[in-house]
C-alpha positions as CSV (number, residue, x, y, z in Angstrom):
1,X,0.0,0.0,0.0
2,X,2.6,2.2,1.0
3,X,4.7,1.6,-2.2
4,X,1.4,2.7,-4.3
5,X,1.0,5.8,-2.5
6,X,4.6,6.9,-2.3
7,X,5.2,6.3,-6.6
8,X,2.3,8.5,-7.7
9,X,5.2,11.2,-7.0
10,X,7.3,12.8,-9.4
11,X,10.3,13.9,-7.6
12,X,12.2,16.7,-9.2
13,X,16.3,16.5,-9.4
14,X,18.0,19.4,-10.7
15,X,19.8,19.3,-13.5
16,X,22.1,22.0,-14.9
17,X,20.0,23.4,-17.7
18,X,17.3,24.3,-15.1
19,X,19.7,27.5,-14.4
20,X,18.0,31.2,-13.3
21,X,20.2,34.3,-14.1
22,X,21.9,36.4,-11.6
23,X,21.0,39.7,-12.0
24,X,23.7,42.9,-11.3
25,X,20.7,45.2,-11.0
26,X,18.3,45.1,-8.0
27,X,14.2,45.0,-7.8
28,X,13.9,48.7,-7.5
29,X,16.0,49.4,-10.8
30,X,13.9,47.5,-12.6
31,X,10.9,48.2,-11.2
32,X,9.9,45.1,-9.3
33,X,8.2,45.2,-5.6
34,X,7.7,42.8,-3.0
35,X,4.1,42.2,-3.0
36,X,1.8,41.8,0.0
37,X,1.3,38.1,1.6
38,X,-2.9,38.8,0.6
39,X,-2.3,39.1,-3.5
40,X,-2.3,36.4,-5.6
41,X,-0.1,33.1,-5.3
42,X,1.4,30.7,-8.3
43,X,2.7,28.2,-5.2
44,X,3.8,27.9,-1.8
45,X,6.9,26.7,-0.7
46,X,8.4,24.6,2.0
47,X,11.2,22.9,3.7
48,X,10.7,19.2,5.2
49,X,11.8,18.8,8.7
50,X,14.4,16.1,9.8
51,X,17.4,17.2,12.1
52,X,16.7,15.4,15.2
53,X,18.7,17.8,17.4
54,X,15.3,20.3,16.8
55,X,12.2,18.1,16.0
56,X,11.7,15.6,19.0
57,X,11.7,12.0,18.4
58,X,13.4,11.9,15.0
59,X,11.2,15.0,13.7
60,X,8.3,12.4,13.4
61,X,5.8,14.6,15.1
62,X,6.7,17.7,13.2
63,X,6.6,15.5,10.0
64,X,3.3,14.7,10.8
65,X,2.1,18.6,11.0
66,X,4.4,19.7,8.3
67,X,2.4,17.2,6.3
68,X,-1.2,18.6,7.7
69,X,0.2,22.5,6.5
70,X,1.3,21.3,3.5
71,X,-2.3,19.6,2.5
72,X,-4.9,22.5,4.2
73,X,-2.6,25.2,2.3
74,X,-3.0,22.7,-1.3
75,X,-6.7,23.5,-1.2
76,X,-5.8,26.7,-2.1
77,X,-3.1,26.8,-4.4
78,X,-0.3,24.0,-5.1
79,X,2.7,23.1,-3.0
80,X,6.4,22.2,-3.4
81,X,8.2,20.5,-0.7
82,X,12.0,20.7,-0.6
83,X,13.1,17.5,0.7
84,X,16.9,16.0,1.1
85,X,17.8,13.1,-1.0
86,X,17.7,10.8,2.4
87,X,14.7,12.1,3.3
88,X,12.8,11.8,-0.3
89,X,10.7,8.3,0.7
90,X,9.8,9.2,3.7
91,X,8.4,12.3,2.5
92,X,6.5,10.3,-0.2
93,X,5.0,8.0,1.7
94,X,4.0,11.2,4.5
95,X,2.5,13.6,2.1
96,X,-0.5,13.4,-0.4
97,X,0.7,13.3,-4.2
98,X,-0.7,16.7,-5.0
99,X,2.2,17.8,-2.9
100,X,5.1,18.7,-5.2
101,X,8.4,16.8,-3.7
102,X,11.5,19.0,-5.0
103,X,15.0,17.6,-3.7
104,X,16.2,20.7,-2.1
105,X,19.1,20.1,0.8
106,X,18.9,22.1,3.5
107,X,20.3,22.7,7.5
108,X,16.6,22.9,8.6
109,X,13.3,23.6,7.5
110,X,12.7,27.0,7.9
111,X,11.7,28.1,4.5
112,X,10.4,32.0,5.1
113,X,13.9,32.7,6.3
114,X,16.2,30.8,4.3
115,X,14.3,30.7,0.9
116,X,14.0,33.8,-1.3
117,X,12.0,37.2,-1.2
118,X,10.2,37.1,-4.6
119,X,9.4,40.0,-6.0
120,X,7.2,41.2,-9.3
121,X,6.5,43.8,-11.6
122,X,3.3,45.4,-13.4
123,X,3.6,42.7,-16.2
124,X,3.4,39.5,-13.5
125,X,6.8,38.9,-14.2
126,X,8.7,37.5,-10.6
127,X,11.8,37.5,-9.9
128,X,13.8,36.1,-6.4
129,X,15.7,38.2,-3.7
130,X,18.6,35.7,-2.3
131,X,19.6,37.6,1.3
132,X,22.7,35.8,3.3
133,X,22.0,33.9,6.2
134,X,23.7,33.0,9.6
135,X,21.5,31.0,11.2
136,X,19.5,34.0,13.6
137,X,23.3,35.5,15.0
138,X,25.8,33.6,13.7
139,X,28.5,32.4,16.4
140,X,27.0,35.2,18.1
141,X,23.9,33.8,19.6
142,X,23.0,31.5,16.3
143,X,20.7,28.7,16.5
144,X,22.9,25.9,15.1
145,X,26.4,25.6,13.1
146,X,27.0,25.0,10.0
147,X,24.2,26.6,8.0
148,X,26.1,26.1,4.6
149,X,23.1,24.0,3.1
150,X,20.6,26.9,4.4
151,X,22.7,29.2,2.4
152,X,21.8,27.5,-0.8
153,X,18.3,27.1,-0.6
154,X,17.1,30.3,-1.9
155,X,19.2,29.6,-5.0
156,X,17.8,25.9,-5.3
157,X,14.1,27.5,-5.3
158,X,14.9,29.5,-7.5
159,X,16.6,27.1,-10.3
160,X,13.9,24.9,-9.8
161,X,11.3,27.4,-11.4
162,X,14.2,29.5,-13.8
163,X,13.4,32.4,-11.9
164,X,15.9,35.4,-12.1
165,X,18.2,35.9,-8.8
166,X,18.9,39.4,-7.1
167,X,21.5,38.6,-4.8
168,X,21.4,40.7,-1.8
169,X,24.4,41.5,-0.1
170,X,23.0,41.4,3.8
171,X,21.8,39.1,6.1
172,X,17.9,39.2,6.8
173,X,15.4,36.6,7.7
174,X,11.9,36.5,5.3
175,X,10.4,36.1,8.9
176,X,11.9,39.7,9.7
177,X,9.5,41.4,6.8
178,X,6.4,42.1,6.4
179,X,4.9,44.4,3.6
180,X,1.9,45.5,2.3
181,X,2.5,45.2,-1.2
182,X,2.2,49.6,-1.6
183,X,5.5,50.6,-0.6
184,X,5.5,50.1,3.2
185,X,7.4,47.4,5.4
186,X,7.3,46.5,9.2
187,X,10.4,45.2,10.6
188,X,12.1,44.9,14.4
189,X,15.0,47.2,15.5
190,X,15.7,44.0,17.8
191,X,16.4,41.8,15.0
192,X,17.6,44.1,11.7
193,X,19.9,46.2,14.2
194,X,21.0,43.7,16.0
195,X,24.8,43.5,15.7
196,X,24.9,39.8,15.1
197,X,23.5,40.2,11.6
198,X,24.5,43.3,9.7
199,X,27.5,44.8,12.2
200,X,29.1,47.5,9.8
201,X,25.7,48.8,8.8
202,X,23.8,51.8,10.1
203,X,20.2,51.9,10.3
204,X,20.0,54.2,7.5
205,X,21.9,52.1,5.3
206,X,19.6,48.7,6.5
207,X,17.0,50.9,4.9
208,X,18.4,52.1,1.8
209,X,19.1,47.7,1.8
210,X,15.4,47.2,2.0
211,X,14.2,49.9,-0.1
212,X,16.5,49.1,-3.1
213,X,15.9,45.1,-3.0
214,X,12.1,45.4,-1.4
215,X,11.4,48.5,-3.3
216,X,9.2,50.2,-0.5
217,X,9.6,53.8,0.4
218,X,8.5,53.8,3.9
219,X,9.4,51.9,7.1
220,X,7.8,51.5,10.5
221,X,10.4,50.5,13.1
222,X,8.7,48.4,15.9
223,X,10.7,48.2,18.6
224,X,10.8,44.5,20.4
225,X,9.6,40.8,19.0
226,X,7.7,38.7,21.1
227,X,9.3,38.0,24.0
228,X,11.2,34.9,24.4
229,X,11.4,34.6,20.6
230,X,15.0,33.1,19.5
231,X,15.0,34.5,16.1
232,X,15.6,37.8,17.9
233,X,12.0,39.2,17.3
234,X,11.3,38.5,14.1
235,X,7.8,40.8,13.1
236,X,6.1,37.8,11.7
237,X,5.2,36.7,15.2
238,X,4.7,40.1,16.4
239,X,2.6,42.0,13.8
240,X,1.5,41.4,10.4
241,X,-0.7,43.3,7.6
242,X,-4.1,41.9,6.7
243,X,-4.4,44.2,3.8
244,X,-3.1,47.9,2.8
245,X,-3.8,50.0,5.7
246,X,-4.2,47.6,8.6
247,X,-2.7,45.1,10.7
248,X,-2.8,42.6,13.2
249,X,-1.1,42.8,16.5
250,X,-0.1,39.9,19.0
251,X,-1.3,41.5,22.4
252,X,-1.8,40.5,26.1
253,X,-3.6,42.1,29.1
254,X,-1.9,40.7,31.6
255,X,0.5,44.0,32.6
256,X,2.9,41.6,34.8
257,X,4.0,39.7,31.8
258,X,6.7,41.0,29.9
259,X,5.0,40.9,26.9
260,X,2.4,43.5,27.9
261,X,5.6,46.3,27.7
262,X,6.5,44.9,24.2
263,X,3.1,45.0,22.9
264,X,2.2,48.3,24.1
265,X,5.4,49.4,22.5
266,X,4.5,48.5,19.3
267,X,0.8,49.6,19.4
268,X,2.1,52.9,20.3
269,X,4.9,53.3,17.1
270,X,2.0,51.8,15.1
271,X,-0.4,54.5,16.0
272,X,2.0,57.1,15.3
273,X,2.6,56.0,12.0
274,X,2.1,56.7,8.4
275,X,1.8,54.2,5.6
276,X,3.8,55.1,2.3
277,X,0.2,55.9,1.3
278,X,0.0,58.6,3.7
279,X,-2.9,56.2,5.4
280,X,-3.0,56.1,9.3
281,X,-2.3,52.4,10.1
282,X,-5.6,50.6,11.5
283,X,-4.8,48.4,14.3
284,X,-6.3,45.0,15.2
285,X,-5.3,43.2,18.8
286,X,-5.3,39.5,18.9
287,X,-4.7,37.9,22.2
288,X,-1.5,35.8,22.7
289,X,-2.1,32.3,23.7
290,X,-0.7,31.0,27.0
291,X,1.8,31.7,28.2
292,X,3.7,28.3,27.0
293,X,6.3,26.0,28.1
294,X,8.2,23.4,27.0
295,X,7.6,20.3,28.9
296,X,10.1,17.5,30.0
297,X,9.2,15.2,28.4
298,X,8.9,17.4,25.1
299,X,12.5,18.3,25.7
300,X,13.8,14.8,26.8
301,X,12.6,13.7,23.2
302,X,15.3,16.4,21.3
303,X,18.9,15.6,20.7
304,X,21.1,17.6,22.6
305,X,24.2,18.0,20.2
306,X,27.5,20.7,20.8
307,X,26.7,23.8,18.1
308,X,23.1,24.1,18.3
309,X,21.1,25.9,20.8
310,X,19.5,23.4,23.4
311,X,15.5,23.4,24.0
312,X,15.1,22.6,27.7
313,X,12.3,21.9,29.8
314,X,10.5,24.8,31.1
315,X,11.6,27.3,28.4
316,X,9.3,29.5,26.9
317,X,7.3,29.3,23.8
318,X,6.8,31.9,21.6
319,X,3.5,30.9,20.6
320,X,1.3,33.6,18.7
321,X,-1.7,33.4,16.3
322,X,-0.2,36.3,14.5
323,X,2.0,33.7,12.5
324,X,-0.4,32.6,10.0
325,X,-0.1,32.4,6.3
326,X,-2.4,33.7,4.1
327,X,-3.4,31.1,0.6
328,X,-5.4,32.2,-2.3
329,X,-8.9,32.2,-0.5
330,X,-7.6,30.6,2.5
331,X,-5.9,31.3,5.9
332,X,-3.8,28.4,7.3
333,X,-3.7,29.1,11.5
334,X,-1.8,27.7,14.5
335,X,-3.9,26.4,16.9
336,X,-2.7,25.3,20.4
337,X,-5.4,23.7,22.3
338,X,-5.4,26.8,24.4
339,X,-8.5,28.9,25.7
340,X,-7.7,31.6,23.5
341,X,-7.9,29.4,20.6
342,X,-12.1,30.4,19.9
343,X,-11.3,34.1,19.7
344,X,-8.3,34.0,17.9
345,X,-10.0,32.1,15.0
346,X,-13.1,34.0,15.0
347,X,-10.5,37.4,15.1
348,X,-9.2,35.6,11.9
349,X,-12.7,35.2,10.5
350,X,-13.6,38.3,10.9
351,X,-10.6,40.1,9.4
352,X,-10.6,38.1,6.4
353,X,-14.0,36.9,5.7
354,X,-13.6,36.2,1.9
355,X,-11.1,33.2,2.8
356,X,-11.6,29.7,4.5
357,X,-9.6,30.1,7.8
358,X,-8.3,26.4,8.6
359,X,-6.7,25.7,12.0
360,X,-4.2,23.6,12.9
361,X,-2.8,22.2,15.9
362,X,0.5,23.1,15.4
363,X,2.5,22.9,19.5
364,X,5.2,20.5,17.1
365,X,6.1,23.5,14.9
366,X,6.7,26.1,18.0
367,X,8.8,23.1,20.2
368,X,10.7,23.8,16.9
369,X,11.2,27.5,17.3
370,X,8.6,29.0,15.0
371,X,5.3,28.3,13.0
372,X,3.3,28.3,10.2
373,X,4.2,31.4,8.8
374,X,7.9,30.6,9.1
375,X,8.0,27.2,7.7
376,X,6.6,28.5,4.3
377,X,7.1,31.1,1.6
378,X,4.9,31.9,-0.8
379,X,5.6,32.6,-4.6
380,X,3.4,35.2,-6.4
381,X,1.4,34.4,-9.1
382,X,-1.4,36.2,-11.4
């Protein structure tokens, strides 16, 4: 049975002819944009999960949800898994065959911050942005070491469809943008200023980074991520936009958690801001779930290897709602078996109520250090 269910796939190998061009220009010169997450998709795109020292129990759990994403986001619009070449048969016989299997090697399976930024222009033409990476900090406060085959991954998206390469020379996360598609970006002094990832560059020059390979004119600096959150506060946790002019905001109302301050924070910068539109920005609170924790015997199921950073019991979870991603007619949720689980769905309903919100339960992905939102990448479409 097993054998009939894993052969309906056409894996795809690489060969040289399926080679993208490197462009010496950048998205702005040539008048391509980053669009928002709400417009139109060709695919999604993700990364399978298998390093044992981050997924408990040999990453079976997290296979198991990965492979729940992967099929509530195909109703919507197709997906391509990148899977290693050890991996490929498990991956067959785990996911439905609607689900493209692309053998893509990676250090992890964090695809929104290791695969590329596409970006398009007014003819529907898309092209890829390929940032460096260092693993969240590098050998300063980085998740794990080596991140060579992370490195590579937007490049290997990008030869699998023959789509053009801008290769960005800083290092940003795809979970440390958001954008709303008009010439406006959110973003985390915590993470793009911290000196683990661009050292030598100057806020002004992070922007004119952003603004040349994004091809937004206006920024809105939040200040903190969510608290707790390893990536060092990446704004796809914290804050996202629903559509031009508005956004969601992961909040609490409990004052004595630390939270509270960082939310506050960034409810405040957000009210005081302009869109490139010259729009003031429309705020929607969501309430955080929990707090969460990692239990023992959650963490007594991980590897504990030298070089990567060690999930023990009783650490915090970054959970939040707020990391969602958004299908052609659909919304794909985290859901955590938590009180605040009802509200936060109907919250979702309510700000998009021309799309099918899905939840799932998805506890495997945050033991992993992030969710939905950061274990795929969407590619624009018509």
């Amino acid at each position: 049975m097993a054998a009939k269910m894993y052969c309906r796939h056409h894996v795809i190998f690489e060969g040289k002819k399926s080679m993208s061009r490197i462009l010496g220009t950048t998205p702005r010169q040539d008048g391509f944009r980053m669009p928002g997450e709400f417009e139109p998709h060709e695919k999604c795109w993700m990364l399978w999960p298998e390093r044992p020292d981050n997924w408990r129990l040999n990453a079976v759990p997290a296979q198991n949800v990965f492979s729940l994403v992967a099929q509530a986001i195909s109703r919507f619009e197709p997906v391509a898994m990148g899977v290693s070449k050890h991996q490929i048969e498990t991956a067959q016989n785990s996911l439905p065959s609607e689900i493209e299997i692309v053998h893509i090697e990676s250090d992890d399976s964090w695809m929104r911050d290791t695969g590329p930024t596409f970006v398009k222009n007014d003819s529907n033409e898309v092209r890829g942005v390929d940032w460096d990476f260092n693993a969240w900090g590098g050998l300063n406060g980085g998740i794990y070491f080596p991140w060579d085959k992370d490195i590579c991954v937007a490049k290997e998206v990008l030869k699998h469809g023959k789509i053009d390469r801008y290769k960005a020379c800083i290092i940003l996360e795809g979970g440390a943008i958001h954008t709303d598609g008009e010439g406006t970006l959110i973003t985390t002094e915590e993470c793009l200023l911290n000196p683990n990832r661009n050292p030598d560059l100057s806020k002004t020059q992070i922007e004119n980074h952003l603004k040349e390979y994004l091809n937004v004119e206006k920024i809105i600096w939040l200040g903190k991520g969510v608290f707790m959150d390893e990536t060092d506060g990446h704004v796809d946790n914290l804050c996202c936009f629903t559509r031009p002019g508005e956004v969601l905001l992961h909040w609490t109302d409990d004052k004595t958690d630390p939270q509270y301050e960082i939310s506050c924070d960034a409810f405040d910068r957000l009210s005081g801001s302009v869109d490139a539109k010259g729009r003031k920005i429309k705020i929607h609170k969501i309430h955080q779930p929990g707090p969460l924790y990692m239990t023992e015997a959650e963490s007594l199921g991980i590897e504990k290897k030298p070089n990567v950073a060690p999930r023990n019991d009783g650490n915090r979870l970054a959970a939040s709602y707020v990391n969602f991603y958004i299908a052609n007619n659909g919304i794909v949720m985290p859901l955590f078996d938590d009180p605040h689980d009802k509200a936060a769905m109907e919250k979702i309903k309510s700000l998009f109520p021309e799309r099918i919100v899905v939840g799932i339960y998805a506890r495997e992905i945050l033991l992993g250090g992030g969710n939905i939102h950061c274990i795929t990448q969407q590619q624009p479409g018509v």
